[in-house]
C-alpha positions in Angstrom: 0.0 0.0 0.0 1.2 3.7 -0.9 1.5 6.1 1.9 1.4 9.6 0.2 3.2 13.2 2.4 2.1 16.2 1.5 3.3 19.1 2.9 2.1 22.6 3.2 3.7 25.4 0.8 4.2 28.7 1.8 1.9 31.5 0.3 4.3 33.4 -2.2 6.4 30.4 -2.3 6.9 29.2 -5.9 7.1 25.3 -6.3 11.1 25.7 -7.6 11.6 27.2 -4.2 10.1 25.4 -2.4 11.4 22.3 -3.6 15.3 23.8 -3.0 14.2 24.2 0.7 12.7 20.9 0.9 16.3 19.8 -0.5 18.1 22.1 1.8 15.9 20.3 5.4 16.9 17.1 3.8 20.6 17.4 4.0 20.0 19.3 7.2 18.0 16.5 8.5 19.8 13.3 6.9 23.4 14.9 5.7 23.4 16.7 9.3 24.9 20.2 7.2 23.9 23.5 8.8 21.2 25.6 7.7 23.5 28.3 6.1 25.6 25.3 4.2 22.6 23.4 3.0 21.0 26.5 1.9 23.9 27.6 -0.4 23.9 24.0 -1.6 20.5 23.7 -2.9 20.4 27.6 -4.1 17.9 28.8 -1.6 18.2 31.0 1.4 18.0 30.3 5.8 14.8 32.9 5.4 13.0 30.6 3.1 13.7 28.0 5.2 12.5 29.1 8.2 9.4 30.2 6.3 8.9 27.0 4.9 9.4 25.1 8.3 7.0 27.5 9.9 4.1 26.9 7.3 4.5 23.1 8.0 4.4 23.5 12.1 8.2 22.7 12.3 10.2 23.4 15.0 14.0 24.1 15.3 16.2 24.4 18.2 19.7 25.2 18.8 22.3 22.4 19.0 25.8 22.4 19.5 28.2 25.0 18.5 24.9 27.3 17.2 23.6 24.8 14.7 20.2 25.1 13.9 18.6 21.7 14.6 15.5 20.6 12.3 12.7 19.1 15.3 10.7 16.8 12.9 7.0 16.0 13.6 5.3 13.1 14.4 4.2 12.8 10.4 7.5 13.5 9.7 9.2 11.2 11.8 6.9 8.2 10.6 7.7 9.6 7.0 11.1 9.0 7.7 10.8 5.7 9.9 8.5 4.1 6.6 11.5 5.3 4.4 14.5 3.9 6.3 12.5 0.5 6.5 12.2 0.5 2.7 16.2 1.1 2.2 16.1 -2.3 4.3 16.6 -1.1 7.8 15.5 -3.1 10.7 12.6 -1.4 12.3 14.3 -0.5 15.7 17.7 1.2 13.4 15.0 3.3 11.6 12.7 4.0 14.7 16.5 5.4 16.2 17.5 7.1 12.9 14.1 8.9 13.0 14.1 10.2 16.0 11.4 7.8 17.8 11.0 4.4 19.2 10.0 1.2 17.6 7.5 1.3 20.6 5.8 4.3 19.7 5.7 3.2 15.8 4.3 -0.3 16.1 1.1 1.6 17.5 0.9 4.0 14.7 -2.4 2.9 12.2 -2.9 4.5 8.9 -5.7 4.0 6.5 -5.4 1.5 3.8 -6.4 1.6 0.2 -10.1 0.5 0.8 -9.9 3.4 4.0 -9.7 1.0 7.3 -6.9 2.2 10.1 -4.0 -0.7 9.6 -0.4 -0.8 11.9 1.5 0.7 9.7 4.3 -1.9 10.6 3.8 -5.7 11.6 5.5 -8.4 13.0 6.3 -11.7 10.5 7.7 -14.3 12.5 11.0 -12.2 14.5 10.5 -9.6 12.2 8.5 -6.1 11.4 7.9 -5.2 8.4 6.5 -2.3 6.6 2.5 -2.4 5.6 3.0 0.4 3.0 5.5 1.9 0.7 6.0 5.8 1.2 5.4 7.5 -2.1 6.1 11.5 -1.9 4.9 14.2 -4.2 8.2 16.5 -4.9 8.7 19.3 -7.2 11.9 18.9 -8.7 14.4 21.3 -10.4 17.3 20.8 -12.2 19.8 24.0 -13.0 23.2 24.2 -14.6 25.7 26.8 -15.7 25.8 27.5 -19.7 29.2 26.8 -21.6 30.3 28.8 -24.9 32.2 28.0 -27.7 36.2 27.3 -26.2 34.6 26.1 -22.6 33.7 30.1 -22.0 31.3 30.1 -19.2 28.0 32.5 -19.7 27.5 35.0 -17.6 30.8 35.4 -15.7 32.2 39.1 -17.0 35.7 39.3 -14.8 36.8 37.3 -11.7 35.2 39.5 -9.2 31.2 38.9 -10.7 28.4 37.5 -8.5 28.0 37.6 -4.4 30.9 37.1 -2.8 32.0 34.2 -0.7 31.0 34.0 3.0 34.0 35.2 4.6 35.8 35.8 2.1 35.0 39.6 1.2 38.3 39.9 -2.0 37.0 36.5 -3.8 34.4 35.8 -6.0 32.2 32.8 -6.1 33.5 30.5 -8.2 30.5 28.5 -9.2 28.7 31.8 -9.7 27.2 32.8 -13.0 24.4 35.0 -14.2 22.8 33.0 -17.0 21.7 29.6 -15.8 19.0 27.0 -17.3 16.5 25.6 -14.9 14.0 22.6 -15.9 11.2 22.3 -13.1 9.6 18.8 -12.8 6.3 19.5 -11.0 4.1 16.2 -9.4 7.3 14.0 -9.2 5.7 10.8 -7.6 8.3 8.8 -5.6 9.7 6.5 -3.1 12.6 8.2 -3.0 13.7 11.5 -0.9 14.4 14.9 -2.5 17.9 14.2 -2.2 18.0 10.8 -3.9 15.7 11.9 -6.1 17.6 14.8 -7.7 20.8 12.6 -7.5 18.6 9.7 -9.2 17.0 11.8 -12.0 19.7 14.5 -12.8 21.3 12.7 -15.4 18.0 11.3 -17.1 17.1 14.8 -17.2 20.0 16.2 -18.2 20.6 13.5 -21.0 16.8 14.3 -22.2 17.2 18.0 -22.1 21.0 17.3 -24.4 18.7 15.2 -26.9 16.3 17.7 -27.4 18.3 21.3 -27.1 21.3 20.1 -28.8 21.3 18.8 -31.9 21.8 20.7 -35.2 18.0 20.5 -36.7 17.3 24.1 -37.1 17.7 25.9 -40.6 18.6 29.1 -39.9 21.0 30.3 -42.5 21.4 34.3 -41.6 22.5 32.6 -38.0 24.8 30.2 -39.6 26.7 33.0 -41.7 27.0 35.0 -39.1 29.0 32.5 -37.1 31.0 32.4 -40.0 32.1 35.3 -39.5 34.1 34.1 -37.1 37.6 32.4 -38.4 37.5 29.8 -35.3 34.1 29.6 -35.6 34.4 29.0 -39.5 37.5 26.4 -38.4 35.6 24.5 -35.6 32.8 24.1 -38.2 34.6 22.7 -40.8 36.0 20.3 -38.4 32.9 18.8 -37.1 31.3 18.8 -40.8 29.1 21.3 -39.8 28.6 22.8 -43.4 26.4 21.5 -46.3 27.8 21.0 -49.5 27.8 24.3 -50.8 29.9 25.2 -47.6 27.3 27.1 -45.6 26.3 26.7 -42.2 22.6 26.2 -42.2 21.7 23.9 -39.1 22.2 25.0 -35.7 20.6 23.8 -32.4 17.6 24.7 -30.2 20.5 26.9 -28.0 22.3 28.2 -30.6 18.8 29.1 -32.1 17.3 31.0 -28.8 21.0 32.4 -27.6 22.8 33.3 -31.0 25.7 32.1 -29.7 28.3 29.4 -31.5 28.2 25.6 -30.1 26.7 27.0 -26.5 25.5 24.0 -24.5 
């Protein structure tokens, strides 16, 4: 049986966003980062967090050394005891990873498909075993830098561009850059968290979005000679038997089409 979480978004809180924060509690909650690293990792902000986690009734408290400390409830906590068990934990090592006993889970009922309250966990022979499969409902998003012709990346004018590095007030952020592409995957049903999700589907969707974006199926002619403007541009094409007979460049990609930029990907 299919046990489905939903969880409560913020008013003003865009699905992409709130699927980064949901990423960001994740490695908070499973990865144990702080709020400030896991926010910077999944591209949101400690504000949204804490907005998202107050929507949803979540409490934080203060843990060692100043670390914000996620307090999951009760849902959550039988959200994350159901998910553990289906990696093919033993009840009690998921109860204790979640934050609960296998005491207070063994009393915990759920509706089943045809509606009737069922334990969600039950004991076969020595051992418990999950009654239903957690499936959650995430928002995905996928987002990536842009690369030019020569490995140029977009967006990046000078070494100083984009927000500084916390802490570091003369340095640049490396991985920053001001064009980006996004793909958002809204309804993604799953057994899987938002963290092994994105790890699980990034390259699917990154492969799909390469197969559809990249290849040279566009006639645009005026586009092609101005490329060949270019003398690399004119080399690298010849190269990679780019031209038609007559020596034009006439295809060019879905990216090259939208950006008018040479062999951008």
């Amino acid at each position: 049986m299919e046990l489905v979480f939903t969880m409560v978004r913020p008013v003003g809180m865009s699905p992409a966003i709130e699927n980064r924060v949901m990423l960001a509690i994740d490695r908070m909650i499973e990865g144990g980062e702080g709020i400030y690293t896991a926010a910077r990792s999944s591209g949101t902000t400690r504000a949204s967090i804490f907005k998202w986690l107050a929507a949803n009734k979540i409490k934080t408290r203060i843990g060692s050394g100043g670390k914000i400390i996620v307090e999951p409830p009760m849902e959550a906590r039988i959200n994350s005891f159901l998910s553990s068990m289906a990696q093919g934990k033993s009840a009690t090592a998921a109860a204790k990873e979640s934050g609960t006993t296998l005491n207070t889970m063994k009393k915990i009922t759920r509706p089943d498909s045809s509606g009737v309250p069922i334990n969600i966990i039950s004991k076969v022979g020595s051992k418990w075993e999950s009654n239903f499969v957690p499936v959650y409902d995430h928002n995905l998003v996928v987002y990536g830098k842009l690369i030019g012709f020569g490995g140029n990346l977009q967006g990046k004018p000078g070494v100083t561009a984009g927000p500084l590095k916390r802490g570091a007030l003369n340095r640049a952020d490396p991985n920053y850059a001001a064009i980006w592409w996004q793909y958002d995957l809204e309804g993604l049903k799953t057994t899987m968290s938002a963290a092994e999700a994105v790890q699980f589907w990034k390259p699917f969707l990154v492969s799909a979005l390469e197969g559809h974006l990249e290849p040279y199926r566009i006639k645009n002619l005026a586009l092609g000679q101005k490329f060949m403007g270019n003398s690399k541009v004119a080399a690298d094409a010849v190269a990679n038997n780019r031209l038609t007979a007559g020596g034009d460049l006439e295809n060019v990609n879905e990216l090259e089409n939208l950006l008018a930029r040479y062999k951008i990907r």
